[in-house]
C-alpha positions as CSV (number, residue, x, y, z in Angstrom):
1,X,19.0,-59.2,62.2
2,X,21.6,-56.6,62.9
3,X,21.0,-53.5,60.3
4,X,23.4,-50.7,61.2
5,X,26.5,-51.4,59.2
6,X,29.1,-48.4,59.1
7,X,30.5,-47.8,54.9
8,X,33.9,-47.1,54.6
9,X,34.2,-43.1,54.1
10,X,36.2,-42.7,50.6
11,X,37.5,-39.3,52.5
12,X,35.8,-36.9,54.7
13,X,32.6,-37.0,53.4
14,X,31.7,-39.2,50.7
15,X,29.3,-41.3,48.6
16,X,26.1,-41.5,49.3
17,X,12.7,-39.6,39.0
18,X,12.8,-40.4,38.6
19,X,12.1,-42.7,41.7
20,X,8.7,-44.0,41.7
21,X,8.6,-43.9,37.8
22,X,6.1,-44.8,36.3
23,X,5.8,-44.9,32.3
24,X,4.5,-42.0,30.8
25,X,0.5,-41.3,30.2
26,X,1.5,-43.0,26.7
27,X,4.3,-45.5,27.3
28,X,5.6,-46.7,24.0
29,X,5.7,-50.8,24.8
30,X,9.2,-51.9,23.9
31,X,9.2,-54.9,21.3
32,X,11.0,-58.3,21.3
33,X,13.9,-58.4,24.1
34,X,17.2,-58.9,22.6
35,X,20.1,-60.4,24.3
36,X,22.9,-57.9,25.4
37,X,25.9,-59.1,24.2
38,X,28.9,-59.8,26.8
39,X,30.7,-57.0,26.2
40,X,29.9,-53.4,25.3
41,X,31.5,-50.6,23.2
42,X,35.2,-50.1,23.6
43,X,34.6,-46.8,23.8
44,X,35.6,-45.0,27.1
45,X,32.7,-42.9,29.0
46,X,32.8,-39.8,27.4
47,X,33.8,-36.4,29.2
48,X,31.2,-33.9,29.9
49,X,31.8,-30.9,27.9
50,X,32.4,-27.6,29.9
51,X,30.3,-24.6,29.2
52,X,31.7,-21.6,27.9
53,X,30.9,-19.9,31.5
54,X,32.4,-22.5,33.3
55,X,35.7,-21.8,35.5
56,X,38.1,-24.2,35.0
57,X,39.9,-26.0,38.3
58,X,42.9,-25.8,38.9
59,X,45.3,-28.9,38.7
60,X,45.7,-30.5,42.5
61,X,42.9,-28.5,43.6
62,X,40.7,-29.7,46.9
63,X,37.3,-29.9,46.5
64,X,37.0,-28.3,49.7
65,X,38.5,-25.2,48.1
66,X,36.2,-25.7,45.0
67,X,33.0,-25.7,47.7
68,X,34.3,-22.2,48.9
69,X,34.6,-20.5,45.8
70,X,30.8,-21.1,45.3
71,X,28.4,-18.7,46.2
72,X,25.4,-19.4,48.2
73,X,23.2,-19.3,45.3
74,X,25.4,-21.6,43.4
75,X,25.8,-24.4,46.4
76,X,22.1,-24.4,46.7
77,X,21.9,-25.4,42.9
78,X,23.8,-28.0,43.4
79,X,21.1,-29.5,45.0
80,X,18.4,-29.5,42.5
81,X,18.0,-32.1,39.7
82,X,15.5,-30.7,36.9
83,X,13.3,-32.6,34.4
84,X,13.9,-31.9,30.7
85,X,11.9,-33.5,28.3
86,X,14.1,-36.1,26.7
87,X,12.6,-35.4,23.2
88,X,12.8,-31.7,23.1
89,X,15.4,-29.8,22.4
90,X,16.6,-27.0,25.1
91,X,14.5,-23.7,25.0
92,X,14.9,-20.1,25.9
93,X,12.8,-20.5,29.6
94,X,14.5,-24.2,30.2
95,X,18.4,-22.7,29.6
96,X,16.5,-19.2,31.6
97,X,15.7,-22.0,34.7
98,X,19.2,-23.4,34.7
99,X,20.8,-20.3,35.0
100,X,18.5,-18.8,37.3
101,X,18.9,-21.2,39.9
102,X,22.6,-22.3,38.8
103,X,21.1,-26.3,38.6
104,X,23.5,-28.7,38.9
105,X,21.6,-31.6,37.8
106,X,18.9,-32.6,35.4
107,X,17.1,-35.6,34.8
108,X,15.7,-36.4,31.3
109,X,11.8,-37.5,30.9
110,X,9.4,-38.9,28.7
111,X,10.7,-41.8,26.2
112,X,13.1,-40.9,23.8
113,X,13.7,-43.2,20.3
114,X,16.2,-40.7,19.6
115,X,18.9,-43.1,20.2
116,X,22.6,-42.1,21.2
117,X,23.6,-39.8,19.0
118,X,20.4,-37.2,19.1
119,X,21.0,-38.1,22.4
120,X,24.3,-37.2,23.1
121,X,23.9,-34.0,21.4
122,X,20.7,-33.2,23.6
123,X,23.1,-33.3,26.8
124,X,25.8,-31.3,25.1
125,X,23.6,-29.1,25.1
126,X,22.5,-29.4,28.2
127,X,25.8,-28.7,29.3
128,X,26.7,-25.7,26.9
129,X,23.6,-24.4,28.6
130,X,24.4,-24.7,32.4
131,X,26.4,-22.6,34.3
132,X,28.9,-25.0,35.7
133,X,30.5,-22.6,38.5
134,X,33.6,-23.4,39.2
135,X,34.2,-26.2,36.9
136,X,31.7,-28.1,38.9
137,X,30.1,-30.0,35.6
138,X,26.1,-30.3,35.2
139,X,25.1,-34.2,36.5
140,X,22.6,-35.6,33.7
141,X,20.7,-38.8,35.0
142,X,17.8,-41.2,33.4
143,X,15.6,-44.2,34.9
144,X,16.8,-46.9,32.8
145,X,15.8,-49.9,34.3
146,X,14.4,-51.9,31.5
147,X,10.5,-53.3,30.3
148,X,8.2,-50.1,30.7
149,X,10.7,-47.4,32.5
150,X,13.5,-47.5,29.6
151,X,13.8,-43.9,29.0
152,X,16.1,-43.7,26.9
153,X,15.8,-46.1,23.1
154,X,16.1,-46.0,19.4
155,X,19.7,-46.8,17.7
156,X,22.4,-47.4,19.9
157,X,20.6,-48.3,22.8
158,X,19.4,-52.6,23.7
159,X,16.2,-52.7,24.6
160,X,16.2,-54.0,27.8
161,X,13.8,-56.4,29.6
162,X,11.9,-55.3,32.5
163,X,14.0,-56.2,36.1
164,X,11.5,-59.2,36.9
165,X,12.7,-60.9,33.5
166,X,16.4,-59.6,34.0
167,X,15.9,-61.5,37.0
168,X,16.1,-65.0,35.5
169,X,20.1,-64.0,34.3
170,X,22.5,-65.6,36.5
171,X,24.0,-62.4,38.7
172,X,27.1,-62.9,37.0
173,X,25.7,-62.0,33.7
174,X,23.1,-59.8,34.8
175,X,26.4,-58.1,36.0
176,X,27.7,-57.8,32.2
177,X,24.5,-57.0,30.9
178,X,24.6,-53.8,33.1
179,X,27.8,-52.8,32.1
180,X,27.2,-53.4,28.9
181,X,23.3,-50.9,29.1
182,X,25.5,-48.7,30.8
183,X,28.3,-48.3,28.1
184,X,25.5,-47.1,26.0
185,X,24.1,-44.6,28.4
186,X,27.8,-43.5,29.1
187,X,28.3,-42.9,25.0
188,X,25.1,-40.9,25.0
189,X,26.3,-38.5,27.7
190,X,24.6,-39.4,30.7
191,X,26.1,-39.6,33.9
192,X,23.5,-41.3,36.0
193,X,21.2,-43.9,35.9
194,X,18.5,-43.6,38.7
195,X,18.5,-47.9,39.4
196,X,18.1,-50.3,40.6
197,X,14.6,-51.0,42.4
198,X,15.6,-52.7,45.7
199,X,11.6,-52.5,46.7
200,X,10.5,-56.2,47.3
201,X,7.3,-57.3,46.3
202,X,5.8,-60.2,48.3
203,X,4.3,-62.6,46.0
204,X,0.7,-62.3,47.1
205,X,1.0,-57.8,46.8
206,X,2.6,-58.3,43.1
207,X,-1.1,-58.0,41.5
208,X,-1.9,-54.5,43.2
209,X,1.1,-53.2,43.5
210,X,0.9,-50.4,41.2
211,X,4.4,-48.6,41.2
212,X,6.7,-51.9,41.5
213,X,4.7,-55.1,40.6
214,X,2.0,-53.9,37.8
215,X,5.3,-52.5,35.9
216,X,7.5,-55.5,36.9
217,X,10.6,-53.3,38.2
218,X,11.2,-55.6,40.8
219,X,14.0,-58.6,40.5
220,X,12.0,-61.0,42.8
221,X,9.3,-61.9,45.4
222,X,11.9,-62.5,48.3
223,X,14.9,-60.4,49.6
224,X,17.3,-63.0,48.8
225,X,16.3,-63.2,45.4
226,X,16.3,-59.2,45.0
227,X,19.8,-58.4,46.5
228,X,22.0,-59.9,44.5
229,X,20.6,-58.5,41.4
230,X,20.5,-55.2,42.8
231,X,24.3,-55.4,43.8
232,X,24.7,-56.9,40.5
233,X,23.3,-53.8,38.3
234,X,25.4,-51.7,40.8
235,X,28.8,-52.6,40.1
236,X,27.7,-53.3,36.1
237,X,26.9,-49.5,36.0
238,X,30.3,-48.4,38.1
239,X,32.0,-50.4,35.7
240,X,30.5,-48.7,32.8
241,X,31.3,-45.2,35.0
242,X,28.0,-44.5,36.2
243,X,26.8,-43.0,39.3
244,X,24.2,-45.5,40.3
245,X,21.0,-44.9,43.0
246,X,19.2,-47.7,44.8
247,X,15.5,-46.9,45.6
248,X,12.9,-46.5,47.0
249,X,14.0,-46.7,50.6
250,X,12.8,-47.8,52.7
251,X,10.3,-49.8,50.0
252,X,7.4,-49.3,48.2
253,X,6.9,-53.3,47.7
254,X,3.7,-53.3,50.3
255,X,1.8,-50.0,49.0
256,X,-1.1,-50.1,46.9
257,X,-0.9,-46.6,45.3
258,X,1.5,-44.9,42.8
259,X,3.0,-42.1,44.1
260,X,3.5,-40.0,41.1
261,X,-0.3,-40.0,40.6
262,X,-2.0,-40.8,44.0
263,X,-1.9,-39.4,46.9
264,X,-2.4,-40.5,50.6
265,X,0.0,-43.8,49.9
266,X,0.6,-45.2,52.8
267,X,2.6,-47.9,53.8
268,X,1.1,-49.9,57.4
269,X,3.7,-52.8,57.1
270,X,7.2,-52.0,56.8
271,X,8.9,-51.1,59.6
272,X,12.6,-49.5,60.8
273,X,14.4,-53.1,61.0
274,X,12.3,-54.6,58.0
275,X,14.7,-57.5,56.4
276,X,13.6,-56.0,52.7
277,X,15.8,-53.3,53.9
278,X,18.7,-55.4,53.3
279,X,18.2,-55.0,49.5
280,X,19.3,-51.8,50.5
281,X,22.2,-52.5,52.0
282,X,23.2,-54.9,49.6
283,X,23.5,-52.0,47.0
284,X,24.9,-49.5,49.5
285,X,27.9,-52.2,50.3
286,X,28.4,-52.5,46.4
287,X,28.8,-48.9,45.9
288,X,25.5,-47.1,44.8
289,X,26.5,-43.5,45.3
290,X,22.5,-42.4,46.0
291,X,19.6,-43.9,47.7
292,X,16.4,-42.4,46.9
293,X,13.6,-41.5,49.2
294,X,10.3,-42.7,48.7
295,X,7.4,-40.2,49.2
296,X,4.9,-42.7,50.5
297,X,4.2,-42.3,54.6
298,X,5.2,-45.4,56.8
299,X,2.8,-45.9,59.6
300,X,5.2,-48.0,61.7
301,X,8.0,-45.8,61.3
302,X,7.1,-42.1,61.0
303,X,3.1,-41.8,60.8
304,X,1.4,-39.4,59.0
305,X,5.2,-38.0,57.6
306,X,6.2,-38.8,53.3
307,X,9.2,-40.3,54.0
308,X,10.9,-37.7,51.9
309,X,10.1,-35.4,54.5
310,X,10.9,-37.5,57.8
311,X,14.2,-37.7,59.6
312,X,13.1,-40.4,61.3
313,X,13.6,-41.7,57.9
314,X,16.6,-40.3,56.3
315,X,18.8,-39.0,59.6
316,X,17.3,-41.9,61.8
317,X,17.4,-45.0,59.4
318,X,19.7,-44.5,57.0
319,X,22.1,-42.1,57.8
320,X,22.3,-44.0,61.5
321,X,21.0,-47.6,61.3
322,X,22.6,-48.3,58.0
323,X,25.3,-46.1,58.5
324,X,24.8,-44.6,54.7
325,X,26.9,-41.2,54.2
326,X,26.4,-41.0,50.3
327,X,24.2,-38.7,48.6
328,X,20.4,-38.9,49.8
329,X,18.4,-38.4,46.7
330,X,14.1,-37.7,47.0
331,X,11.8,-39.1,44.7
332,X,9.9,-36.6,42.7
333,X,9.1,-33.7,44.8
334,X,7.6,-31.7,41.7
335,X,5.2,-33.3,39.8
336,X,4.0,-36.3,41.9
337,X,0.5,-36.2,43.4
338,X,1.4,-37.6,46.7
339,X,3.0,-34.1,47.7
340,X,0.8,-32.4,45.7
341,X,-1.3,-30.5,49.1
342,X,2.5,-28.9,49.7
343,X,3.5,-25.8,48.5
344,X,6.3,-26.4,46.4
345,X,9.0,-24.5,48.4
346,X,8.1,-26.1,51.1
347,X,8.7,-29.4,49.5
348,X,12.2,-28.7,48.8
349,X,12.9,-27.4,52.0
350,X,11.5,-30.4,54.2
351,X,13.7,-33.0,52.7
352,X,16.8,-30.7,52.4
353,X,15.9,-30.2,56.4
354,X,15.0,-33.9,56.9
355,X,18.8,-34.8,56.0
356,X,18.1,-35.1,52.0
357,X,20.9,-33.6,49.4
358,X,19.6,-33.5,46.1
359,X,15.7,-32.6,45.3
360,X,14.2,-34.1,42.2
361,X,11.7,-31.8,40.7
362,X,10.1,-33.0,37.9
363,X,8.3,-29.8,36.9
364,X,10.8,-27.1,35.8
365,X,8.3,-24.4,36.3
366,X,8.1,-24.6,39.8
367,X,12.0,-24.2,40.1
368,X,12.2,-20.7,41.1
369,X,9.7,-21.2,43.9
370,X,11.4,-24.0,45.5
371,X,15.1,-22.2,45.2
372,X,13.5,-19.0,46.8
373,X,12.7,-20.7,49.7
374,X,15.7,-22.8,50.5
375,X,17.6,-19.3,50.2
376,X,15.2,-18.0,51.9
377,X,15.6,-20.5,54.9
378,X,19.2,-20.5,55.0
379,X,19.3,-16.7,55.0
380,X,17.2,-17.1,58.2
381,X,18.5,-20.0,60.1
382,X,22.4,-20.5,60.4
383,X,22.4,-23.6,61.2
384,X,20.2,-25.0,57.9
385,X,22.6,-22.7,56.0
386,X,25.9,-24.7,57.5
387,X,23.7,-28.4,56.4
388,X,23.9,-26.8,53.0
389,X,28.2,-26.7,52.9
390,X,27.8,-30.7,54.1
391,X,25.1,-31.4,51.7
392,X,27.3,-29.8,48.6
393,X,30.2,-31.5,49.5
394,X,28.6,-35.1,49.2
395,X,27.3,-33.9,46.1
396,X,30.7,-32.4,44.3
397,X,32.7,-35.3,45.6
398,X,30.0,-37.9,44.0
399,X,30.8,-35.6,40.7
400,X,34.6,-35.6,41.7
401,X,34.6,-39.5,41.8
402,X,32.7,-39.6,38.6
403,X,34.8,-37.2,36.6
404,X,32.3,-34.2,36.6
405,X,34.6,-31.9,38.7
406,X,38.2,-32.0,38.6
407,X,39.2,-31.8,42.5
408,X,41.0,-33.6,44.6
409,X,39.1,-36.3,46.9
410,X,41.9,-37.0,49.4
411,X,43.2,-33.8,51.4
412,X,43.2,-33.8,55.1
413,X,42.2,-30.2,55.6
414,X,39.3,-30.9,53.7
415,X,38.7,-33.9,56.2
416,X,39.5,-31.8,59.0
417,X,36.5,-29.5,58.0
418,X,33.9,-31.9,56.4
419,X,33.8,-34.7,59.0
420,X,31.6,-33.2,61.2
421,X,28.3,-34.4,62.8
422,X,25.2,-33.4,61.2
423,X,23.1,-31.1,63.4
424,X,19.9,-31.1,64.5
425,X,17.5,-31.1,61.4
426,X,14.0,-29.5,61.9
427,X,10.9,-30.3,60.4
């Protein structure tokens, strides 16, 4: 089968733990499933409230022009996405970590029963706390994918049945149900929800797979039964005005080990023109703006390398065979075993040098080590420091699209100096 397939650009540069989630050490077992109702609140997605500190856009601005207005320090925290405990509210050293490193995305953990409102008024805060340069809003993201990774519950929110039982929907409705989980998520202020599992499980791994199967994220047993329904939860979050990531590319359906607390997961099946990898593709083609690196190592494809960290991976397959130029999002790069013998700023730098754009770190405390050293290697290498300006631009026109950042998507100067080839990337 004939992988490579060449996305429309939506203008220079465009589109494009979190990941490998697992429930928490004490995941709170959701109770009978409901069923969503066809339609959803009426109520449009709401706006993300500006910080006092942040500079408004002007009206007809590019976002090229926004990009140069930021400093080094601010571009390079536009590449981050933070954990924040969903259930706490925002302290002293957590708004001290957002300004520090000027964050530009957060992801919430743990599971919440807060429901929307306390949960709204958690990422107003959020927001009040950020720095915003530029106008360029905070991104707030979740896993809510339903059964055991449902972040996000209490009043407000449907308690959603895990993938392999959303899987018996007909894609049409699954299609509803998704806008309809994602009008909730909207009202509650987040702006991204970090789904839908394209990882395949074959029907004989289900039983020891222990980040997909075990948790039943996965919509099926076969790639034709898994990419509709990933396409399906796409476009039912776009509708609801979510940003949207498939993951974990390129699958985690044939490992045996958890990432987030294993390590040495290794993958000795899947290889660069696997057909799971069409699961993928089917999101990609139905607008997911991420995909989200797995950290496991693929002995057919890269050996020895976390996929996170290979470009064989990121520049080679996706970028190149699949022809993907959205946002390239890792799995979690802080607090997952699996990358747990790197030094953290190293971590960060290896994926932002493999061809990644936004690093999820799932342990705010080792923030200021991993912004130090991608300063650090910008300051010292030109050509990393020019990936940055490319890597920010996917990132603030995903916001732009999504109404984080008022700037203008289509302006031919700004094609004229985003559309470039990606250089060499080390590492």
């Amino acid at each position: 089968m004939t992988l490579r397939r060449v996305l429309p650009v939506l203008t220079a540069l465009v589109l494009g733990f979190a990941g490998c989630t697992a429930p928490s050490a004490s995941p709170e077992t959701p109770g009978p499933t409901p069923s969503p109702s066809p339609t959803g609140p009426s109520s449009a997605t709401p706006t993300p409230s500006a910080s006092p500190s942040a500079t408004p856009v002007p009206e007809g601005e590019s976002c090229a022009v926004v990009i140069d207005r930021l400093t080094p320090e601010e571009q390079i925290g536009q590449l981050f996405m933070v954990g924040k405990t969903s259930t706490e509210p925002v302290t002293d050293d957590y708004r001290q970590t957002l300004t520090d490193a000027h964050i530009g995305n957060v992801v919430l953990l743990g599971n919440s029963r807060d429901g929307v409102i306390r949960t709204k008024e958690l990422n107003e805060a959020l927001r009040a706390a950020a720095v915003q340069p530029q106008g360029v809003g905070l991104f707030i993201a979740v896993d809510q994918e339903g059964g055991q990774v449902q972040r996000l519950q209490g009043p407000g929110f449907d308690t959603m049945p895990a993938a392999r039982v959303q899987a018996n929907r007909p894609v049409p409705e699954l299609e509803r149900s998704a806008h309809h989980w994602g009008q909730q998520l909207a009202l509650a202020g987040v702006d991204v929800n970090l789904t839908p599992v394209a990882d395949v499980v074959p029907a004989e791994r289900v039983a020891e797979n222990a980040p997909i199967g075990q948790l039943e994220r996965q919509y099926g047993e076969t790639v034709e039964d898994v990419s509709p329904r990933v396409a399906a939860m796409v476009r039912g979050m776009a509708e609801a005005g979510l940003a949207t990531s498939v993951k974990h590319f390129p699958g985690l359906g044939h490992v045996t080990g958890n990432t987030d607390f294993s390590g040495n997961v290794v993958d000795t099946s899947v290889g660069r023109d696997d057909p799971g990898l069409a699961a993928f593709i089917e999101g990609i083609n139905a607008g997911a703006d991420m995909v989200m690196i797995a950290t496991a190592s693929y002995d057919r494809i890269d050996p020895g390398v976390p996929a996170a960290f290979s470009p064989v991976v990121i520049d080679g397959m996706l970028r190149s065979d699949l022809g993907f130029d959205g946002v390239v999002i890792s799995d979690d790069l802080g607090a997952a075993q699996q990358v747990a013998d790197v030094p953290p700023g190293e971590r960060a730098v290896r994926f932002l040098a493999a061809g990644g754009d936004i690093v999820i770190n799932g342990d705010p405390l080792l923030q200021a080590e991993m912004t130090r050293a991608v300063e650090e290697r910008a300051a010292s290498d030109p050509a990393f420091a020019e990936e940055i300006r490319t890597k920010v631009t996917r990132v603030v026109v995903m916001k732009a699209k999504h109404g984080a950042v008022n700037c203008q998507l289509e302006q031919p100067d700004q094609a004229e100096q985003t559309d470039q080839p990606e250089g060499d990337q080390p590492g």
